[in-house]
mmCIF file of the C-alpha atoms, coordinates in Angstrom:
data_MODEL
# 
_entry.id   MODEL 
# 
loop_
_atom_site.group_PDB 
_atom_site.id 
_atom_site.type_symbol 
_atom_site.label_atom_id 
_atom_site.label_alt_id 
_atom_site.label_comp_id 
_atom_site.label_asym_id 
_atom_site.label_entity_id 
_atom_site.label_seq_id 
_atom_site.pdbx_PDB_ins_code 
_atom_site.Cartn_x 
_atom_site.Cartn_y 
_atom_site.Cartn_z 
_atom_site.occupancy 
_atom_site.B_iso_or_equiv 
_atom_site.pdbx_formal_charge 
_atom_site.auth_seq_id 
_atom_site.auth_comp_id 
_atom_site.auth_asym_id 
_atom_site.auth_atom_id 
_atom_site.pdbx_PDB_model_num 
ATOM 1  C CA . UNK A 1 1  ? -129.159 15.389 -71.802  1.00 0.00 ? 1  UNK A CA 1 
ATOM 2  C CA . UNK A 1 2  ? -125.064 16.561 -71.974  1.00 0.00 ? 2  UNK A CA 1 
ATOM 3  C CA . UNK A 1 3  ? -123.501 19.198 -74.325  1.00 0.00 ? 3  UNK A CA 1 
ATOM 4  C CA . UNK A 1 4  ? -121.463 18.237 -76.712  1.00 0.00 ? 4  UNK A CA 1 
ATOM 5  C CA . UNK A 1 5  ? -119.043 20.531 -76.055  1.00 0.00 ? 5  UNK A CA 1 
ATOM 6  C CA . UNK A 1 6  ? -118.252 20.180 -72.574  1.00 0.00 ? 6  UNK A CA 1 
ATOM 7  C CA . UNK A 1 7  ? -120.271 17.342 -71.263  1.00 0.00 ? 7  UNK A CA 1 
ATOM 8  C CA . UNK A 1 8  ? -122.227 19.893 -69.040  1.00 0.00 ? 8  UNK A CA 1 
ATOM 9  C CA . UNK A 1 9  ? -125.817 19.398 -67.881  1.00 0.00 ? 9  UNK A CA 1 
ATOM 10 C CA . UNK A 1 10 ? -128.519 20.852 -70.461  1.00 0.00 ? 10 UNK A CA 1 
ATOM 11 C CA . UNK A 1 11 ? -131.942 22.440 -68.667  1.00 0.00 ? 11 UNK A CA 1 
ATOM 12 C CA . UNK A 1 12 ? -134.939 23.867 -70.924  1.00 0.00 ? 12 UNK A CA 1 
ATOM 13 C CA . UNK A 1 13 ? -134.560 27.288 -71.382  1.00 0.00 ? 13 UNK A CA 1 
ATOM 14 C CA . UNK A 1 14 ? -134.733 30.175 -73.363  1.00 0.00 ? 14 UNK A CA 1 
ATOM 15 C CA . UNK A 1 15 ? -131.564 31.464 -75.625  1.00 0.00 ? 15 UNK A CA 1 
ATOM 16 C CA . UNK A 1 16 ? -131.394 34.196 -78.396  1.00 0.00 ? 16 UNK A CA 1 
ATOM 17 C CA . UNK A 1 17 ? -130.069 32.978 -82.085  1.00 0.00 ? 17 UNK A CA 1 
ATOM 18 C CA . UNK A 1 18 ? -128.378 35.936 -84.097  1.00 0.00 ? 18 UNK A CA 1 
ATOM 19 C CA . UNK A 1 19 ? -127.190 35.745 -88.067  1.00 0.00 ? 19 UNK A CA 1 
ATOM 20 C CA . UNK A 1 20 ? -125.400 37.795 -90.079  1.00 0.00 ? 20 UNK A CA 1 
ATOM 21 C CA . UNK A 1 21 ? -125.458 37.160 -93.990  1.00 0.00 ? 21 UNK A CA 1 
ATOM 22 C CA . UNK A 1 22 ? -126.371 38.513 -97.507  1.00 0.00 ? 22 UNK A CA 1 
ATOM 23 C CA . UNK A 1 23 ? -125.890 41.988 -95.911  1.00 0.00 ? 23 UNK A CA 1 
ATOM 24 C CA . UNK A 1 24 ? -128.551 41.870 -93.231  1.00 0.00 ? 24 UNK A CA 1 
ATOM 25 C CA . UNK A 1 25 ? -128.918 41.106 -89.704  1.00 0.00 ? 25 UNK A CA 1 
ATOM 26 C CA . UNK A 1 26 ? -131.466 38.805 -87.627  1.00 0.00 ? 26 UNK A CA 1 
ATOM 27 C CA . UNK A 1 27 ? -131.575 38.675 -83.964  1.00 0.00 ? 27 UNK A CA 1 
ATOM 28 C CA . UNK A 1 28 ? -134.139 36.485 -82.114  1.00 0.00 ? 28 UNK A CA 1 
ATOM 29 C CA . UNK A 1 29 ? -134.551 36.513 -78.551  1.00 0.00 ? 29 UNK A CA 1 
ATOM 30 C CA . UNK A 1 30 ? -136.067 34.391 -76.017  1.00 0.00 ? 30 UNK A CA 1 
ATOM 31 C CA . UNK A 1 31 ? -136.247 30.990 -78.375  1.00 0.00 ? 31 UNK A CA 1 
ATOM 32 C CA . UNK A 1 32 ? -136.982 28.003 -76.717  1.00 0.00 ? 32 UNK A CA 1 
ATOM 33 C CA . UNK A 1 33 ? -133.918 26.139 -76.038  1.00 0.00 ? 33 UNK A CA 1 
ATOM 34 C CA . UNK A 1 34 ? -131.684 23.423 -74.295  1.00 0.00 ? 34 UNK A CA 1 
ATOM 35 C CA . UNK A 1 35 ? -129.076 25.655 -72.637  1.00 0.00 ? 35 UNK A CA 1 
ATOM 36 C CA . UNK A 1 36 ? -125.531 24.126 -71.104  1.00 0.00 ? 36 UNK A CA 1 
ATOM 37 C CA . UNK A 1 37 ? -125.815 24.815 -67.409  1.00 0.00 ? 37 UNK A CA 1 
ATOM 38 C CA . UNK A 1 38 ? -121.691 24.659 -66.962  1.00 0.00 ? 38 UNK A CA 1 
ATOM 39 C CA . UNK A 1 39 ? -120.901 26.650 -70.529  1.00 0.00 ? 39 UNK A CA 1 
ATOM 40 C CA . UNK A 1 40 ? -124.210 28.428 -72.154  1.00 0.00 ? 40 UNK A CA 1 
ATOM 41 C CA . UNK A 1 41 ? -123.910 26.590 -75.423  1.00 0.00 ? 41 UNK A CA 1 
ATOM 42 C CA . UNK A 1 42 ? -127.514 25.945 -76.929  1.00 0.00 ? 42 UNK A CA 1 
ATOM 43 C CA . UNK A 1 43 ? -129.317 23.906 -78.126  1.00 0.00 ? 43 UNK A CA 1 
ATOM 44 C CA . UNK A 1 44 ? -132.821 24.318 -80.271  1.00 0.00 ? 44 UNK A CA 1 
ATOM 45 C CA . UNK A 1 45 ? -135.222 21.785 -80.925  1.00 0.00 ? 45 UNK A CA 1 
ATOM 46 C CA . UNK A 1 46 ? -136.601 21.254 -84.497  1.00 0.00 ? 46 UNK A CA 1 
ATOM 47 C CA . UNK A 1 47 ? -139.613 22.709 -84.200  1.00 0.00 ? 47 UNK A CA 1 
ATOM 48 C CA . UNK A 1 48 ? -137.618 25.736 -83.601  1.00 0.00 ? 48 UNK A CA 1 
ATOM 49 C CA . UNK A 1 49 ? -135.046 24.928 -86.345  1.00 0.00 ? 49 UNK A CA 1 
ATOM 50 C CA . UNK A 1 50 ? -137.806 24.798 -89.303  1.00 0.00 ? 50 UNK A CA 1 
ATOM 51 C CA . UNK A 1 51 ? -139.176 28.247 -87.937  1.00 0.00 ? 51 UNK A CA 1 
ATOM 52 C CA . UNK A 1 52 ? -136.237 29.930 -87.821  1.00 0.00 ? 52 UNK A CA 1 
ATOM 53 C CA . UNK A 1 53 ? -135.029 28.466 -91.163  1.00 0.00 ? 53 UNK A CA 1 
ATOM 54 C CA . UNK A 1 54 ? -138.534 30.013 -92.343  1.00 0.00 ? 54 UNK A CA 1 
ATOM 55 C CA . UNK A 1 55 ? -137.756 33.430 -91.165  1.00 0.00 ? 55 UNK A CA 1 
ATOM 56 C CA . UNK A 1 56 ? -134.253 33.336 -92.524  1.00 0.00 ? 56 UNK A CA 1 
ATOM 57 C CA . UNK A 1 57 ? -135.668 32.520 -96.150  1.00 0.00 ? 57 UNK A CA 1 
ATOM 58 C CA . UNK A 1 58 ? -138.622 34.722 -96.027  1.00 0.00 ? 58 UNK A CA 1 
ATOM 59 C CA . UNK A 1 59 ? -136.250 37.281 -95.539  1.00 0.00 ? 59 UNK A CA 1 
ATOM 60 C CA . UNK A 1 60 ? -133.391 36.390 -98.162  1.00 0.00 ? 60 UNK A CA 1 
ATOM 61 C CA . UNK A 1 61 ? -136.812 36.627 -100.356 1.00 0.00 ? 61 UNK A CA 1 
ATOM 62 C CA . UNK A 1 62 ? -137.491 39.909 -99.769  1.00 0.00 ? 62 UNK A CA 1 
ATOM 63 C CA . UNK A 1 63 ? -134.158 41.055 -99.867  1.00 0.00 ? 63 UNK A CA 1 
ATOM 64 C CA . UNK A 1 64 ? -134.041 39.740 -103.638 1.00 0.00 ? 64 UNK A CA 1 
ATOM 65 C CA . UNK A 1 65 ? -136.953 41.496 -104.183 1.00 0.00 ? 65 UNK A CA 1 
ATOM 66 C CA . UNK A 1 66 ? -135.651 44.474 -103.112 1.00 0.00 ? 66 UNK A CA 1 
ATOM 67 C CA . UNK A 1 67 ? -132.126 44.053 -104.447 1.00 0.00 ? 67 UNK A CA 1 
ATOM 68 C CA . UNK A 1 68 ? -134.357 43.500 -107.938 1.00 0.00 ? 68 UNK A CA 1 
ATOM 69 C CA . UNK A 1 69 ? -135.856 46.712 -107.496 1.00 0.00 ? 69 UNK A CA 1 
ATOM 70 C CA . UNK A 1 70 ? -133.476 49.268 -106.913 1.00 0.00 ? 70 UNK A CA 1 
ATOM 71 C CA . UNK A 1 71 ? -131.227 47.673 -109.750 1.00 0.00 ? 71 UNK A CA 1 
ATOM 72 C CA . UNK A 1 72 ? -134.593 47.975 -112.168 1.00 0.00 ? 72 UNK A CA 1 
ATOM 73 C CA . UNK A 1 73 ? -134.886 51.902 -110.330 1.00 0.00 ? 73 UNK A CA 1 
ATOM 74 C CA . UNK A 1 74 ? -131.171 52.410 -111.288 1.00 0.00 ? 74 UNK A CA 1 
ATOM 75 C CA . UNK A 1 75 ? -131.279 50.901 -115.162 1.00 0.00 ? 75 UNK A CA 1 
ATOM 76 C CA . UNK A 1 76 ? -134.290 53.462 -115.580 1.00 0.00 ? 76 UNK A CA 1 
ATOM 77 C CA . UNK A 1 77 ? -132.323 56.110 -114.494 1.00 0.00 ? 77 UNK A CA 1 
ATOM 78 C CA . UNK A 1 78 ? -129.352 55.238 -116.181 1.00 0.00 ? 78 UNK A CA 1 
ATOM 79 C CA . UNK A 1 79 ? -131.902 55.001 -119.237 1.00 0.00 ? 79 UNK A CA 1 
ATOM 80 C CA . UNK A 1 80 ? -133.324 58.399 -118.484 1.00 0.00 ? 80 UNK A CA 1 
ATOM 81 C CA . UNK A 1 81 ? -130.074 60.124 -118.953 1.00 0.00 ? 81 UNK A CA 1 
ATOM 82 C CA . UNK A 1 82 ? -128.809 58.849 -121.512 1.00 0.00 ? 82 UNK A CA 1 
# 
């Protein structure tokens, strides 16, 4: 197998994946991966694609939920005041 970057060698490895977006951060280390011997670049197979995508939107989830929340916690207040 070659990159597709720089036409390097790829050996099975491990590599870490890291996201930022919809204010939070996700940082996974040690994923099984194909990693570029000559410039790092990786590679993950789709096995580890769907469970990653999984994480990622089990966590946008819960980050509506929360988001949900505190503006329902902040219209009660607001209501509360006034």
């Amino acid at each position: 197998m070659k990159c597709m970057y720089c036409q390097g060698t790829m050996k099975r490895s491990v590599s870490s994946f890291h996201i930022s977006r919809k204010g939070y951060h996700l940082t996974l280390d040690e994923i099984f991966a194909w990693v570029c011997c000559q410039c790092g670049e990786s590679y993950f197979e789709e096995t580890q694609v769907e469970v990653i995508q999984d994480i990622i939107r089990a966590i946008e989830e819960r980050t509506e939920e929360v988001r949900k929340a505190a503006i329902e916690e902040r219209a009660e207040e607001v209501r509360k005041a006034a």
